[in-house]
C-alpha positions as CSV (number, residue, x, y, z in Angstrom):
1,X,-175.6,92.8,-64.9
2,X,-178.7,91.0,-65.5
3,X,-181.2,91.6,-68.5
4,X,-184.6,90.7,-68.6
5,X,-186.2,90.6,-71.9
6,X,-189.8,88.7,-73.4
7,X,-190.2,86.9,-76.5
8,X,-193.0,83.9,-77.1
9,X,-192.9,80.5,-78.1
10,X,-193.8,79.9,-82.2
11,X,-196.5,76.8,-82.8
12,X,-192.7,74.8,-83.6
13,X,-191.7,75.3,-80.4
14,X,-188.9,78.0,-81.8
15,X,-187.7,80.9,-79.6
16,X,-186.2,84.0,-81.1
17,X,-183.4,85.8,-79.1
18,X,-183.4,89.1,-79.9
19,X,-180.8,90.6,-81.6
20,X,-178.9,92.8,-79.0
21,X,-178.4,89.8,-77.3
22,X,-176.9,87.8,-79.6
23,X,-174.8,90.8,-80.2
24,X,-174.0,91.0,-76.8
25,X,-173.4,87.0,-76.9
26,X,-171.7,86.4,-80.0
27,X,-174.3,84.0,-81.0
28,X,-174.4,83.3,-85.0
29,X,-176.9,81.6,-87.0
30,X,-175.9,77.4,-87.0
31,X,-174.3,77.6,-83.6
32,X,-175.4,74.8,-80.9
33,X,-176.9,76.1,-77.8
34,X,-177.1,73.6,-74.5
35,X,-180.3,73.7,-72.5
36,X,-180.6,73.3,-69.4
37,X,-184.2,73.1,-66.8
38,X,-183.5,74.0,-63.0
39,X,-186.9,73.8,-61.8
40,X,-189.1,75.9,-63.7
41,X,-186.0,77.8,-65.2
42,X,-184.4,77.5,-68.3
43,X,-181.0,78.2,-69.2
44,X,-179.5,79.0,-72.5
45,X,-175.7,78.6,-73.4
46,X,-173.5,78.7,-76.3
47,X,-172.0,75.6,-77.0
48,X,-167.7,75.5,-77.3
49,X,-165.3,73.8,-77.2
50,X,-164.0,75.0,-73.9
51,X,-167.7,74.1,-72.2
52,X,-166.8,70.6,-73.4
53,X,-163.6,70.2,-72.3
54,X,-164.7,71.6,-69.1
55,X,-167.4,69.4,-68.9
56,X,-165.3,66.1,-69.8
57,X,-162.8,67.2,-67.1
58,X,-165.4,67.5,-64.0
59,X,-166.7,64.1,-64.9
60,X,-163.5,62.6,-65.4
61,X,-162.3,64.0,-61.8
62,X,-165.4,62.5,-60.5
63,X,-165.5,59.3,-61.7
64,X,-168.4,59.8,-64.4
65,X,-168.8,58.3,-67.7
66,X,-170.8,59.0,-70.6
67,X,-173.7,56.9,-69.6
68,X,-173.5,58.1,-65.6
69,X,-176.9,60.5,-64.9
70,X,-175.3,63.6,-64.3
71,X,-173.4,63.3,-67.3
72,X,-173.8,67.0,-69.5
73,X,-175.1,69.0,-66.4
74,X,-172.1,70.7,-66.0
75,X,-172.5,72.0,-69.9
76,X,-175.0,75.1,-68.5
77,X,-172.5,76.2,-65.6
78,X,-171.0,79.2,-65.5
79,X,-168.4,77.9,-63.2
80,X,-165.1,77.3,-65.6
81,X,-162.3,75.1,-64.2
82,X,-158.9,75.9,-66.0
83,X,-157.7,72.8,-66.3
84,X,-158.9,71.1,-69.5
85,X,-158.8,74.5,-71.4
86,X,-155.0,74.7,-70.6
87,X,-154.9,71.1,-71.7
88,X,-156.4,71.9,-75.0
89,X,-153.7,74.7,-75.6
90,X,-150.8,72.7,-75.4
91,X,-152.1,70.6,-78.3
């Protein structure tokens, strides 16, 4: 389920979320968010550790390093392979 919600730009360039959907999100004060532009769209997503992971693993299975171009897209999907999580539990 989708929600749609407003809220403006401040002159500093800060956004607020509003507060049922941090709820919703578990989003604190101090935690990192990824952006992410798809055209003219912009996606929001909480940083952890399991994006990361996730993120190090599709690279690494393509072939990418730190400095290859597509290097962090994969930090605003939604798609989650179960690989590197699992990996990070057995540590």
């Amino acid at each position: 389920m989708s929600t749609l919600t407003t809220t403006k730009v401040s002159s500093k360039g800060q956004i607020v979320v509003p507060r049922d959907l941090r709820e919703k999100l578990g989003l604190q004060s101090g935690d990192t968010l990824v952006l992410a532009r798809h055209g003219d769209i912009l996606v929001l997503k909480k940083l952890t550790l399991d994006t990361l992971l996730d993120e190090s693993e599709r690279n690494f299975l393509e072939g990418h390093t730190l400095s290859h171009p597509t290097f962090g897209e994969g930090c605003a999907s939604t798609q989650r392979p179960t690989g590197a999580r699992q990996a990070a539990q057995r540590l």
